[in-house]
N, C-alpha and C positions, 0 to 999 in steps of 0.2 A: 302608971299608964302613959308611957313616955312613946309620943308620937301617935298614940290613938283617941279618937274623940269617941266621946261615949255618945252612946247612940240617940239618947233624949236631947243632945243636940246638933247632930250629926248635918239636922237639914237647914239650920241657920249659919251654919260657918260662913266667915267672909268670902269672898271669891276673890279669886287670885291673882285677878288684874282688872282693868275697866274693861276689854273685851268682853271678860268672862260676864263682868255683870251686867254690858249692855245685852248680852245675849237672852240672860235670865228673864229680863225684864220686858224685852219683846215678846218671850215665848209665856209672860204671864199675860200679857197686855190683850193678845191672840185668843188665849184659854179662856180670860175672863169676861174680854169685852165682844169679843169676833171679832169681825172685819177681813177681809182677804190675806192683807199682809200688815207687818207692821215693821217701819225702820228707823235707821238712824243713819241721819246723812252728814255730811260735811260739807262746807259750804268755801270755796278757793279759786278767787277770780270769778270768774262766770261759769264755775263749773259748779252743779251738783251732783254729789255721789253717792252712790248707795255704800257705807260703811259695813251695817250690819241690818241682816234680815231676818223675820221670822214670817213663814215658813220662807226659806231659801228656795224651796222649789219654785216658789211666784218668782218674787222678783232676786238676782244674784248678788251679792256682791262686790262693789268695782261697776257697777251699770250707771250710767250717769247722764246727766240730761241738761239744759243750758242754765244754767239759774234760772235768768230775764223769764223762761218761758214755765218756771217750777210756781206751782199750788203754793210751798211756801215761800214764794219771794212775797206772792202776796198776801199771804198772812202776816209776814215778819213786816212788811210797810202800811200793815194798816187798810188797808184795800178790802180786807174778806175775813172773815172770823174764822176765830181756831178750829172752830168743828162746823162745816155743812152736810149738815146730813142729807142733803140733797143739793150738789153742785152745781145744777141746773138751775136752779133758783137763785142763787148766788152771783149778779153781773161780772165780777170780777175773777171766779173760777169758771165761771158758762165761757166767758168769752177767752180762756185758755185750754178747754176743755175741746182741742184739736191734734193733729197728729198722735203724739202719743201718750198723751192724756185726755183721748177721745173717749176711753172706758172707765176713765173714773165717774163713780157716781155719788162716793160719799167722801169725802178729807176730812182728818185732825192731824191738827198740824202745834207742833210748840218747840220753839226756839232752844238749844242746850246754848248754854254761855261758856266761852275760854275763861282761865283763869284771869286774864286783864279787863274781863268785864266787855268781850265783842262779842258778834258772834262765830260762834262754833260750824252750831251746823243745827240739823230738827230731829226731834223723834216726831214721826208721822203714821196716819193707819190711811190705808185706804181701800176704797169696797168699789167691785163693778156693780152693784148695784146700792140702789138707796138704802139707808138707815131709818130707822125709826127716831121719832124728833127723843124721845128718851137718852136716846144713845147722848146727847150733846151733856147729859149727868154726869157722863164718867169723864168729863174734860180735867178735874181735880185731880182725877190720878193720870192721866200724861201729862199734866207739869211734874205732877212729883215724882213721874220719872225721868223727864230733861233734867229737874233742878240734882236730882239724884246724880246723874250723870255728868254735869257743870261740878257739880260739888268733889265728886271723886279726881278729877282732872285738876281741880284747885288744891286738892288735899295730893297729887302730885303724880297718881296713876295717868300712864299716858296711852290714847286711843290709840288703833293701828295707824301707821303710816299709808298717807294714798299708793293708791294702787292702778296698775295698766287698766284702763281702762274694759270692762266686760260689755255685753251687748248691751247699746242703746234700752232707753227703759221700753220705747215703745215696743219690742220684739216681744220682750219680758212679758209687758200686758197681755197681748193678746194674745200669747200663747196660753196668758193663765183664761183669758174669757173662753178661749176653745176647751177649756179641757173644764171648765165651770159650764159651758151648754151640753158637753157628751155629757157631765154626770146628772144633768139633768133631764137629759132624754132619755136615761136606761131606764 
């Protein structure tokens, strides 16, 4: 069976780079937990960037936002907890929760590490509307899929290279809340 995998393992094989697996990993994170979107950014100089999305139709990839003014600058300093399931409640994501992160309503947020032990950049979910305080259960599995993703990059697979910059997040958002009120008034 030279080059074929047999089919009772067909759907655990590795994946073929860290792209591939940060992809997998949002699109389970999405299925399993919900939330609007869910990413993986990078984090260079004062820029945050959207690396990889799921769904991509929300927010693009290459869409980026100032750090200083990013949900996780203040999670990663301590400021605001990994998961608020309701942002508004939260003083230190409330009082960022303008321009265009005026529609966030829920963040999980967690750190991915470089191999030298800095930081990377986040896997993040976020929801234009509130979560249920439940949700803040599944925070075990967005570490383990940062630490997942920190680990691969140490073990030598390397993320995509930044990218031109795609639209601002804030365009991003709200085009996903207009198209989140049509499906709700059909």
């Amino acid at each position: 069976m030279t080059g074929m995998v047999p089919s009772g393992i067909a759907d655990v094989t590795p994946w073929r780079d860290w792209t591939s697996a940060a992809d997998a990993a949002l699109q389970f994170l999405h299925e399993h937990l919900g939330w609007d979107v869910w990413l993986v950014s990078r984090v260079e100089g004062n820029r945050w960037l959207v690396l990889r999305a799921f769904p991509t139709s929300v927010v693009r990839p290459g869409t980026e936002l100032e750090w200083e003014s990013s949900f996780c600058r203040q999670m990663l300093t301590g400021d605001a907890p990994r998961v608020a399931t309701v942002t508004a409640a939260v003083p230190a994501y409330a009082s960022r929760a303008t321009g265009p992160l005026r529609s966030i309503a829920a963040y999980a947020g967690v750190p991915i590490v470089d191999p030298d032990g800095g930081l990377f950049g986040t896997v993040c979910g976020l929801a234009s509307r509130a979560q249920p305080r439940s949700a803040a259960r599944d925070l075990p599995l967005v570490e383990m899929v940062a630490r997942m993703l920190s680990t691969l990059m140490a073990a030598g697979l390397e993320p995509p290279p930044m990218t031109a910059p795609a639209p601002r997040l804030e365009r991003a958002l709200l085009r996903e809340r207009r198209s989140s009120h049509e499906r709700t008034a059909m």
